[in-house]
Phi, psi and omega in degrees: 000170206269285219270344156297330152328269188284014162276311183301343207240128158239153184231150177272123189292135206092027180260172179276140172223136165239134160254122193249103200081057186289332181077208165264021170105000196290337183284318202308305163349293191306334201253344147317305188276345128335296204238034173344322186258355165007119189284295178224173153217127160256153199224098215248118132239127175326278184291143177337288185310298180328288188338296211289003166281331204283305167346283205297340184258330192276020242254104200214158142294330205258346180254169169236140185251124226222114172265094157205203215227142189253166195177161123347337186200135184299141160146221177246162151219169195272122153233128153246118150263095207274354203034022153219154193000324176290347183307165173132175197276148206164247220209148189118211183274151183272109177238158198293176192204164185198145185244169171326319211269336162326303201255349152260036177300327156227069191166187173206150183242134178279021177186153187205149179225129205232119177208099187211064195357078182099346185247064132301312176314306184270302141018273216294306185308323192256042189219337171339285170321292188289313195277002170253004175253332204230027183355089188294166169247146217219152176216141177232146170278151196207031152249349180307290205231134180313312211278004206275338197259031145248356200238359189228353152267010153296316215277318180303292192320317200278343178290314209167093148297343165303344168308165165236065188306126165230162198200128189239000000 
């Protein structure tokens, strides 16, 4: 469950959340209601449909909202939008993209969350920067592809061996 999350994650008021693969906004919700005094939130999703519901549930000053795609790198990428689960980067229309070190250029998040359907890995890669400066606590999806729940606590630990992974 969702409170084994947050036994593990205690968070301090006035922290930061970046979401990656907000969907229609239910963790930005889930980490509100935690974190009532919330310092930000950015909140990054892809697909259309999602985006504009992610809109319609945020409705904050303190949140920011990013209609693109996460990567390694600022720039486009191929998305198919399929607007469920299946959505994702591969193939399909060129929508812009962006990475963590991108988006913490100026801030910083004290939690992130990467659920971004199979591009954790590259996620992660354009993530470099923030998690060796502001070591976020961090929750990542290892289910998209069977190699992920080996290919993506290797990449953290090469980030910043000092983390401390649990997998559920």
């Amino acid at each position: 469950s969702n409170q084994e999350v947050y036994d593990l994650l205690s968070f301090e008021p006035c922290s930061s959340f970046l979401d990656l693969g907000a969907y229609n906004g239910d963790t930005v919700s889930e980490f509100i209601g935690r974190v009532p005094d919330f310092s930000h939130i950015t909140a990054v999703e892809p697909d259309p449909k999602s985006f504009k519901k992610l809109l319609a549930n945020t409705q904050n000053d303190k949140i920011r909202c990013i209609n693109a795609a996460v990567s390694d790198r600022v720039g486009t990428v191929l998305f198919n939008k399929k607007s469920t689960r299946g959505s994702g980067i591969g193939d399909g229309s060129p929508i812009p993209s962006v990475s963590v070190d991108s988006l913490s250029e100026n801030t910083s998040f004290d939690y992130i969350k990467f659920d971004v359907e199979g591009a954790e890995l590259s996620a992660l890669s354009g993530a470099e920067n923030t998690i060796k400066r502001d070591k976020p606590k961090m929750r990542i999806a290892a289910y998209h592809k069977s190699e992920d729940y080996f290919t993506i606590p290797l990449k953290v630990l090469k980030l910043n061996p000092d983390y401390k992974l649990y997998m559920r």
